[in-house]
C-alpha positions as CSV (number, residue, x, y, z in Angstrom):
1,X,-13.3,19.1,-51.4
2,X,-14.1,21.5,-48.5
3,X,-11.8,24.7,-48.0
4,X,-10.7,23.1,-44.8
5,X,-8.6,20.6,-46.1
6,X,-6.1,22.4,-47.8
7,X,-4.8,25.8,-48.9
8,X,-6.8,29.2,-48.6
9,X,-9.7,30.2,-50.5
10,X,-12.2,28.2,-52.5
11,X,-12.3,24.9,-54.6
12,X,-14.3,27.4,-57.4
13,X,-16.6,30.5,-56.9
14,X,-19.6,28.1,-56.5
15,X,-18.0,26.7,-53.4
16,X,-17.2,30.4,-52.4
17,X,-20.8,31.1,-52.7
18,X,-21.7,28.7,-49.8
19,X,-19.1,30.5,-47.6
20,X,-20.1,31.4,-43.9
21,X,-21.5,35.0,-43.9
22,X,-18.7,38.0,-43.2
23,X,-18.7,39.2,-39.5
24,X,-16.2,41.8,-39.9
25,X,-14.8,44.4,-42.5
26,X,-11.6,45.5,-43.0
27,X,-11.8,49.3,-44.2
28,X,-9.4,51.8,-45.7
29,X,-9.8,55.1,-43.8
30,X,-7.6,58.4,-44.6
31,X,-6.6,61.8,-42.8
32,X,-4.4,62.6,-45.8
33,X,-5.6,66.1,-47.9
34,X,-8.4,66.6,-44.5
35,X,-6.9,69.0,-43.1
36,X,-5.8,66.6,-39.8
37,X,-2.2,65.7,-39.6
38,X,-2.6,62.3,-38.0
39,X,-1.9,58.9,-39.9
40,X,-4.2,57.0,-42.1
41,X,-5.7,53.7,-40.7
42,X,-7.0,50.4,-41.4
43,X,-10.5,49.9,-39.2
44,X,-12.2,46.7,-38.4
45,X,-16.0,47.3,-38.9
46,X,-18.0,45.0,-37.0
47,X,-21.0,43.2,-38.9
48,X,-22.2,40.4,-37.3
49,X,-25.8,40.9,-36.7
50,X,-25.9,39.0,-33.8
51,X,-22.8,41.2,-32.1
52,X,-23.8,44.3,-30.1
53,X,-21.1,46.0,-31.6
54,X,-22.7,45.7,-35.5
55,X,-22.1,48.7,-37.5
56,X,-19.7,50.1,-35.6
57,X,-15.5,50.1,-35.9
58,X,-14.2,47.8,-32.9
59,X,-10.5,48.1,-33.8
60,X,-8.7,50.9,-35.9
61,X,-4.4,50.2,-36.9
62,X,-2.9,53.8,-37.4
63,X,0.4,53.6,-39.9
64,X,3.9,54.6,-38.8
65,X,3.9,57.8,-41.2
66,X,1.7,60.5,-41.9
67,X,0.6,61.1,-45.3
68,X,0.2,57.7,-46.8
69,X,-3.0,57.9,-48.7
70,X,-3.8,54.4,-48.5
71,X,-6.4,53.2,-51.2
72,X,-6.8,49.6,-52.2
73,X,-5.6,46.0,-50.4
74,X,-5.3,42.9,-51.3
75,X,-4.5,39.6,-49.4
76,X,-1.3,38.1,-49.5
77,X,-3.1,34.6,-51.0
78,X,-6.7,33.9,-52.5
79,X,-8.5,30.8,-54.2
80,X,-5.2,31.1,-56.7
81,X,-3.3,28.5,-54.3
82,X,-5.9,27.1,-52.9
83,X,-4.4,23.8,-53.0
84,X,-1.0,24.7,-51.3
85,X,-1.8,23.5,-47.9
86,X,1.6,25.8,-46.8
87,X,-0.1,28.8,-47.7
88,X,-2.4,31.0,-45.4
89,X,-4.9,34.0,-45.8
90,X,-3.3,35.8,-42.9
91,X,-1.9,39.1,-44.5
92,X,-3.3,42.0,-45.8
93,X,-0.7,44.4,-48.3
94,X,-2.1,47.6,-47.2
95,X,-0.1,50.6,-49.9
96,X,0.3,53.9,-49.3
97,X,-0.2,55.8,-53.3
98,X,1.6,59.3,-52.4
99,X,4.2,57.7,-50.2
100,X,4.7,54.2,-51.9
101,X,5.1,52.3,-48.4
102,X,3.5,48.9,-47.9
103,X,1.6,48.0,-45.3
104,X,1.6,44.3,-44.1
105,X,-1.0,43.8,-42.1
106,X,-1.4,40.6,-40.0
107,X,-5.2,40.1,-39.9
108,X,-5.3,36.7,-39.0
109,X,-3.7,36.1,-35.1
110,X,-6.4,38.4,-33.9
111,X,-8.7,39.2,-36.6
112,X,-10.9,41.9,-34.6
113,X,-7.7,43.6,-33.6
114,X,-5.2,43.3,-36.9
115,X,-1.3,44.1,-35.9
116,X,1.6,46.1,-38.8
117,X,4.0,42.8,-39.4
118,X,6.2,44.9,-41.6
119,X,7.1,48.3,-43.9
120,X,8.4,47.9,-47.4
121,X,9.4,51.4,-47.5
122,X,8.7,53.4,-50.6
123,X,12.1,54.8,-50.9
124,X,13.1,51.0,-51.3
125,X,11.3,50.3,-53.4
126,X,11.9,53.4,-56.0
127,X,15.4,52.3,-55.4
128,X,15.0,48.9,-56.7
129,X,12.7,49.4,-59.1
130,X,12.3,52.8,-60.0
131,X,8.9,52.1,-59.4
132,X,6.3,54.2,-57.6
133,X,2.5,54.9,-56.4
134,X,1.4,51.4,-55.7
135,X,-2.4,50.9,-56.4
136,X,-3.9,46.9,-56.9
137,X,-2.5,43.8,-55.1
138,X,-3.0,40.5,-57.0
139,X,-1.5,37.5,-55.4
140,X,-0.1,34.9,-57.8
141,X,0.0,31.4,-56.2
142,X,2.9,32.3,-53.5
143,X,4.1,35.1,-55.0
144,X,2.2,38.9,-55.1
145,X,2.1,41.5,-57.8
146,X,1.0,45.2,-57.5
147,X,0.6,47.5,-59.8
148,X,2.4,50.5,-59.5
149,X,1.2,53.6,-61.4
150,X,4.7,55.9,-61.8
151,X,8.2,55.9,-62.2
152,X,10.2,56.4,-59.2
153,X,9.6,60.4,-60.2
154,X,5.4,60.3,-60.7
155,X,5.6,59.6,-64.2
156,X,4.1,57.1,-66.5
157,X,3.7,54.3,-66.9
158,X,5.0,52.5,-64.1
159,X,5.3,48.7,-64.0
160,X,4.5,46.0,-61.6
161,X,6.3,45.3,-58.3
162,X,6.5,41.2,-57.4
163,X,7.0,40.6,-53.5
164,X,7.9,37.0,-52.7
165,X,5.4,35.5,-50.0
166,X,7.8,36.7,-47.5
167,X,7.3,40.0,-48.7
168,X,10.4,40.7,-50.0
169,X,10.9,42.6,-53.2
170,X,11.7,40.4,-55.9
171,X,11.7,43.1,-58.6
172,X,9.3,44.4,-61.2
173,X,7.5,41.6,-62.4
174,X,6.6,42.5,-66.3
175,X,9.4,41.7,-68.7
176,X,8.5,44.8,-70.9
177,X,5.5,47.9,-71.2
178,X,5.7,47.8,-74.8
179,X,4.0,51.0,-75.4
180,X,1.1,51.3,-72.6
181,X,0.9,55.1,-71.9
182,X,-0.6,54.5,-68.2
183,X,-1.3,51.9,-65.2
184,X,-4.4,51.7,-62.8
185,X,-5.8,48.0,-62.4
186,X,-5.5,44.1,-63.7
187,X,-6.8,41.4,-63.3
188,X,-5.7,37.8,-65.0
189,X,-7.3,34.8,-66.4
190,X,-4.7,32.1,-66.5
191,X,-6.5,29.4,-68.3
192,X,-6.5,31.8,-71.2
193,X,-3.1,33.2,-70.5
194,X,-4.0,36.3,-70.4
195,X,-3.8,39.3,-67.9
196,X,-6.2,42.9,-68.8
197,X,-4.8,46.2,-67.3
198,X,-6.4,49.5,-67.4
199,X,-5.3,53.5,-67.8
200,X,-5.9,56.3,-65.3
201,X,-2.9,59.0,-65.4
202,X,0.5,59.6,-64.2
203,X,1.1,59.9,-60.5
204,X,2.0,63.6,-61.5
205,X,-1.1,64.3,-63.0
206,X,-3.8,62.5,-60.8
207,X,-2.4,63.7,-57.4
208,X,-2.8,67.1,-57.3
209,X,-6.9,66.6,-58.5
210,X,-8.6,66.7,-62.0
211,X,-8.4,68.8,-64.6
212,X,-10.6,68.5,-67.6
213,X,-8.0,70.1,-70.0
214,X,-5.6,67.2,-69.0
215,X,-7.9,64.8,-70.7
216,X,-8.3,66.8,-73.7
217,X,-4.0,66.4,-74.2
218,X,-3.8,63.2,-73.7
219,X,-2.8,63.1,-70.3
220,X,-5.5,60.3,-69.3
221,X,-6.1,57.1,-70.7
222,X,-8.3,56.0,-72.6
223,X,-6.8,51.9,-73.5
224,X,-6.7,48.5,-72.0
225,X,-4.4,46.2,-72.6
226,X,-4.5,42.4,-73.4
227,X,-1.2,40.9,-72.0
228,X,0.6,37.4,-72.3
229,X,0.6,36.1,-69.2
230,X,3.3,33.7,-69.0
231,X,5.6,36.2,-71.3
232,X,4.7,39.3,-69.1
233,X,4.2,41.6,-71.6
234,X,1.6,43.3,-73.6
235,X,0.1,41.7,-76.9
236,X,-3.1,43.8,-77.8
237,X,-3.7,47.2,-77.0
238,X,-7.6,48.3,-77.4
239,X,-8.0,52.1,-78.3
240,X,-11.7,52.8,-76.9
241,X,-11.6,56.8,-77.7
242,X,-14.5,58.8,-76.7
243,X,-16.5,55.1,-75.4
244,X,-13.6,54.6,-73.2
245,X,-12.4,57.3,-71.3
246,X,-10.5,56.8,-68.1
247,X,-11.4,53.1,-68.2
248,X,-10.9,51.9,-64.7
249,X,-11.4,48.8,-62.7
250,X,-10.9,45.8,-64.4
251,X,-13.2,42.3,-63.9
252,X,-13.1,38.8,-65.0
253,X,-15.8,36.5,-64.7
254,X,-14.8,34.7,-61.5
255,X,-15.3,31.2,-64.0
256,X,-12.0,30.4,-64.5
257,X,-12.6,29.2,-67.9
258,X,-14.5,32.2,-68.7
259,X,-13.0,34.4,-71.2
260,X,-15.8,37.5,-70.8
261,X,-14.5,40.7,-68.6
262,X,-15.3,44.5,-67.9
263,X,-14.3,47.8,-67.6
264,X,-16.1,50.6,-66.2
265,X,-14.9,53.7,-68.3
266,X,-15.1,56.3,-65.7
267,X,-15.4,59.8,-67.2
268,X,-17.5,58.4,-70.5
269,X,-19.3,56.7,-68.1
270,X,-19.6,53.7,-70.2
271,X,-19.3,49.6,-69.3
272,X,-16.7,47.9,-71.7
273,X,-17.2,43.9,-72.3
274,X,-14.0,42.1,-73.8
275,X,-14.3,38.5,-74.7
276,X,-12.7,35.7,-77.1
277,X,-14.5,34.7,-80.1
278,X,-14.8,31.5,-82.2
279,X,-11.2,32.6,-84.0
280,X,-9.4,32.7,-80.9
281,X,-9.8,36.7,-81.1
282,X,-10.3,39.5,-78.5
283,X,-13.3,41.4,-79.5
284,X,-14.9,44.7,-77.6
285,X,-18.1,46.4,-77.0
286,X,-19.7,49.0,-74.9
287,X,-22.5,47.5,-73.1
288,X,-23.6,50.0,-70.6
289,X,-24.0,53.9,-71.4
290,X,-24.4,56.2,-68.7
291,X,-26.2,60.1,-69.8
292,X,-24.7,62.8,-69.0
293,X,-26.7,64.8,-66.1
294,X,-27.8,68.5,-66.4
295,X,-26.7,70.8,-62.9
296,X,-27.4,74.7,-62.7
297,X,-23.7,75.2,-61.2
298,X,-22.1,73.1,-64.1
299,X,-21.0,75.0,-67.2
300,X,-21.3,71.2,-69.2
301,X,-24.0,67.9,-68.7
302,X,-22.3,65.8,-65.2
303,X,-20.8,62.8,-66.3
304,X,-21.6,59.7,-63.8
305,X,-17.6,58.6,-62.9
306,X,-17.9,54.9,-63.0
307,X,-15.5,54.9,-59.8
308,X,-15.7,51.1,-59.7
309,X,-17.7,47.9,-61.1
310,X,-18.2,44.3,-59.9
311,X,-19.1,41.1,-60.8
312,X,-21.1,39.1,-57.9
313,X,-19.8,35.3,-57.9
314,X,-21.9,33.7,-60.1
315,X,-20.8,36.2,-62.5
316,X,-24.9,37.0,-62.9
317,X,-24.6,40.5,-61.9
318,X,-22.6,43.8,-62.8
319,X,-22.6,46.3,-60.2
320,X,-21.4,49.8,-60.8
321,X,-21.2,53.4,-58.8
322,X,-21.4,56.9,-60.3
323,X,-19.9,58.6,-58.1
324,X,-21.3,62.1,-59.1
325,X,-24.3,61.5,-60.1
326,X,-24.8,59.3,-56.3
327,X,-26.7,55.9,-57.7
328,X,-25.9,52.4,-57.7
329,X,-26.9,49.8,-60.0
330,X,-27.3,46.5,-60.5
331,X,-27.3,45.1,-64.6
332,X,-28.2,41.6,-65.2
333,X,-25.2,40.1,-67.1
334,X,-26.3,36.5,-67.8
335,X,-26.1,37.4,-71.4
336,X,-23.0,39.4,-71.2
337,X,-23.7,40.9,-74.8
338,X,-27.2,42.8,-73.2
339,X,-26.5,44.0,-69.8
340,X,-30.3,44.3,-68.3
341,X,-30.9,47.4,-65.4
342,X,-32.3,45.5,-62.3
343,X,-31.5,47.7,-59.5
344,X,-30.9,51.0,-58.3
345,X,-30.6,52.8,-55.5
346,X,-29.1,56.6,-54.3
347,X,-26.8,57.7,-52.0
348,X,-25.1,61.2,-51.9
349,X,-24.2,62.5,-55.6
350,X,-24.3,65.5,-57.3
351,X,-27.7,65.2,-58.6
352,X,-29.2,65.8,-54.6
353,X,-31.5,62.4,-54.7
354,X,-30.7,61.6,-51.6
355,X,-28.6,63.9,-49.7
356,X,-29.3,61.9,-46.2
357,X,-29.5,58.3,-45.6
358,X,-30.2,56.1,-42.5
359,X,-29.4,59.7,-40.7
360,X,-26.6,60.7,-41.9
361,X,-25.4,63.5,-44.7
362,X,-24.2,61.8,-47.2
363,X,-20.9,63.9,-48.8
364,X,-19.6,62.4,-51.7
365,X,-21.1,59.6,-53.8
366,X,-21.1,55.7,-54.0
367,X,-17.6,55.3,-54.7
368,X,-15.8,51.7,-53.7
369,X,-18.0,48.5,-53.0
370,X,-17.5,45.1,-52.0
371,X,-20.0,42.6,-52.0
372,X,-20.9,39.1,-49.9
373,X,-19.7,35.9,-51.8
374,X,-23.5,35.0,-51.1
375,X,-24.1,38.0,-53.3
376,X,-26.9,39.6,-51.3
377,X,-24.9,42.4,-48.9
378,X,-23.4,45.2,-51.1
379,X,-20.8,47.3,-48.5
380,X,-20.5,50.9,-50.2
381,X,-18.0,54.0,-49.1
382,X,-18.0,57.4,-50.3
383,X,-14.1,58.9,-50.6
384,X,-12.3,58.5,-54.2
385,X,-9.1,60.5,-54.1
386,X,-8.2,62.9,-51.5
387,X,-7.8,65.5,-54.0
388,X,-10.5,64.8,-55.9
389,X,-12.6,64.5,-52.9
390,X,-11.8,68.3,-52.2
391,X,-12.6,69.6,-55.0
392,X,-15.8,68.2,-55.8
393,X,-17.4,67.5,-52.9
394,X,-15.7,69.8,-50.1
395,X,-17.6,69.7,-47.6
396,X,-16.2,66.5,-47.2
397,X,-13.5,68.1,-45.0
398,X,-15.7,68.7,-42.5
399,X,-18.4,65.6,-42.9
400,X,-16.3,63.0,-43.7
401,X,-17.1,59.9,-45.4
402,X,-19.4,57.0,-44.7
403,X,-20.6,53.4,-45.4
404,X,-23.8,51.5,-46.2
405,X,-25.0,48.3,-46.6
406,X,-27.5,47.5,-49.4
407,X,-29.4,44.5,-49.8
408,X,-29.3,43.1,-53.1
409,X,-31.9,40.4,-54.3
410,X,-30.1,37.5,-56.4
411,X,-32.9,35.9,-57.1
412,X,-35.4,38.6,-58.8
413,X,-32.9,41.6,-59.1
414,X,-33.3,44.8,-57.0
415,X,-31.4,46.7,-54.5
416,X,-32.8,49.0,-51.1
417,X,-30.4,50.4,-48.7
418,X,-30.4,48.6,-45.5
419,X,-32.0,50.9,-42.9
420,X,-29.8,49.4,-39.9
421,X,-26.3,49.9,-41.3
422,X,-24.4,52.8,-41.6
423,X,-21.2,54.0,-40.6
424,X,-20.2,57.4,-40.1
425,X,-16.8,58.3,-40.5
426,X,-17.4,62.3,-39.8
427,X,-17.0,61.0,-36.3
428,X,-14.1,59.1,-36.1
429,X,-12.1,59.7,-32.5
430,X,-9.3,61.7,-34.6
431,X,-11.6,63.9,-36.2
432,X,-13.5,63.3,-40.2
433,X,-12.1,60.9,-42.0
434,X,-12.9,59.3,-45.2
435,X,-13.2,55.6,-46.3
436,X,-12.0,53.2,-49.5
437,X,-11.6,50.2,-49.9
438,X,-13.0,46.5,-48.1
439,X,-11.8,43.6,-47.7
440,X,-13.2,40.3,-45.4
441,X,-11.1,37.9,-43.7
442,X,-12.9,35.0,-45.8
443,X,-11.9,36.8,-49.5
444,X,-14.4,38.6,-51.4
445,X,-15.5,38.9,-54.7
446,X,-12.9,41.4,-56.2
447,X,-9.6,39.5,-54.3
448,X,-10.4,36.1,-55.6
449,X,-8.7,34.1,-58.8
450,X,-8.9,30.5,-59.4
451,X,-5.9,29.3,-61.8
């Protein structure tokens, strides 16, 4: 079965391996909290070797509004319905957080030049739902579920929005919160029936930036949660205390009929691995530990901020950012029990290991990445939070953000920092802006779920 013959996707993530290479990028990039009152915008990044355009942005789609802070995407169909030949890879559900409007972004009638099919507006939605501060898109077979991070007033714990493939709003999709405290990410397994969602903070408390003090009462989270999947609603909560602090993005392994998962716990700065023993249990463990850094200007140690982790196709590798500290690494995770260090490389930080790279000032820290299904090109931009951004890395305002391209060795381990790739936002036509999240037209490795 080739991915020709019927719906979008991949027959399995070994067939996804074998994809053709990515030629362009679609790329997040914000003027919300710069300084620069023009709208936030989804840019095409050229990177097709071959192309005299490579490493450069050939196509940038402002939004409607100003103020959007756009952040994640996610397609409007993956590997999930694969065999529904009526289905199409063509849209990409672009949200804003602070104004709750999504994007829907046709990307596949002219994929260098993507065109705004549609606004769900955010008031809408907070009508409907009472919903608000949308963050991860899953699709689900024809239907799409993102989860939103606050109540229609900024506070926790929000819910989950369902669009129908038309992208209409069907209406929250979970049948009850039990007692989760907090939203962030998911991701679902369905041959276990099970969906895993993670904790950052209310809309009210992460927007206007971080404050230490708030974590200290209780105001982040510090739990994941183990849902039913065809029930909606949550069946195990794990309390990972001081190990599990702001625990963050959530990954499967891309095997379907895996049960093994992470999450990067971002201020302890720890890797969580959840899997199902013999007994038909969920069991945790931390697997990674990241120490705490000395600085002269800090009054306490600087903790990494595991900002994001992924799982390369083959599920052999874990790679994580700490985005203050500036490195990126790459674990071994064949044995998912004893994650193994294999790679490492700098970019920006705190720490000042490598304040310029391929030319550029690096301001901010390794912060989203997306990586080829081949698993050797590791895309890597710098901007977290706009807030957050601004307060610990302010120069920001002026430099903007950036991405790079590292090479990644799949069959050895190792990482280096490609030398020909990098993209500087600090001079974008509108003045510095900052970049998030990627996504290819083909999927990529954190978009994809095989049912």
């Amino acid at each position: 079965m080739t991915n020709h013959c019927c719906g979008p996707g991949y027959a399995s993530p070994a067939e996804a391996m074998t994809a053709p290479r990515e030629k362009l990028l679609y790329t997040i990039a914000i003027y919300t909290g710069t300084g620069i009152q023009k709208p936030d915008y989804l840019c095409t990044i050229d990177v097709d070797p071959e192309s005299p355009t490579y490493s450069q942005v050939i196509s940038r789609l402002q939004m409607p509004g100003i103020g959007d802070e756009l952040h994640h995407s996610g397609w409007n169909a993956c590997s999930s319905c694969h065999g529904d030949a009526s289905m199409e890879r063509k849209y990409l559900i672009v949200p804003g957080v602070r104004s709750s409007n999504l994007h829907i972004v046709d990307c596949g009638t002219d994929p260098r030049n993507p065109t705004l099919f549609k606004v769900i507006d955010g008031a809408e939605i907070k009508a409907r739902t009472n919903l608000s501060a949308p963050h991860t898109v899953h699709c689900l077979g024809s239907d799409i579920i993102v989860s939103m991070l606050g109540d229609a007033q900024g506070n926790a714990p929000g819910g989950y929005l369902q669009l129908s493939k038309e992208f209409e709003i069907v209406g929250r999709w979970e049948n009850s919160m039990g007692s989760i405290k907090f939203g962030y990410d998911f991701w679902y397994q369905p041959r276990h029936n099970v969906m895993v969602s993670s904790e950052w903070a209310a809309p009210n408390t992460f927007m206007p930036g971080f404050d230490l003090e708030e974590v200290g009462h209780l105001k982040y989270g510090r739990e994941i949660h183990f849902w039913d999947f065809e029930k909606k609603e949550p069946k195990h909560t794990f309390y990972l205390g001081e190990d599990g602090l702001i625990p963050l993005e959530v990954r499967f392994h891309h095997n379907p009929d895996s049960s093994h998962g992470f999450v990067g716990a971002a201020l302890s700065a720890n890797i969580i691995h959840w899997w199902k023993d013999a007994a038909g249990d969920w069991q945790w463990e931390k697997i990674i530990d990241v120490g705490n850094e000395p600085h002269p200007e800090w009054p306490i140690p600087i903790p990494g901020v595991i900002s994001v982790i992924l799982l390369s196709m083959d599920d052999r590798y874990l790679y994580l950012c700490n985005w203050l500290h500036g490195d990126i690494r790459q674990y071994d995770i064949s044995d998912p029990h004893n994650a193994k260090l294999t790679g490492q490389v700098w970019m920006g930080g705190l720490l000042g290991h490598a304040p310029e790279v391929n030319g550029v000032k690096v301001t901010g820290g390794p912060q989203m990445i997306q990586l080829s299904l081949d698993g050797k090109r590791l895309y890597v931009t710098t901007s977290l939070f706009s807030t957050w951004d601004n307060q610990f890395y302010p120069e920001i305002r002026t430099n903007g953000g950036c991405m790079l391209m590292v090479n990644c060795d799949t069959e050895n381990g190792g990482m280096e920092i490609d030398p020909l790739f990098v993209v500087d936002f600090g001079k974008e036509p509108n003045g510095p802006s900052r970049c998030h999240e990627t996504r290819y037209p083909g999927g990529d490795c954190t978009s994809d779920i095989w049912a």
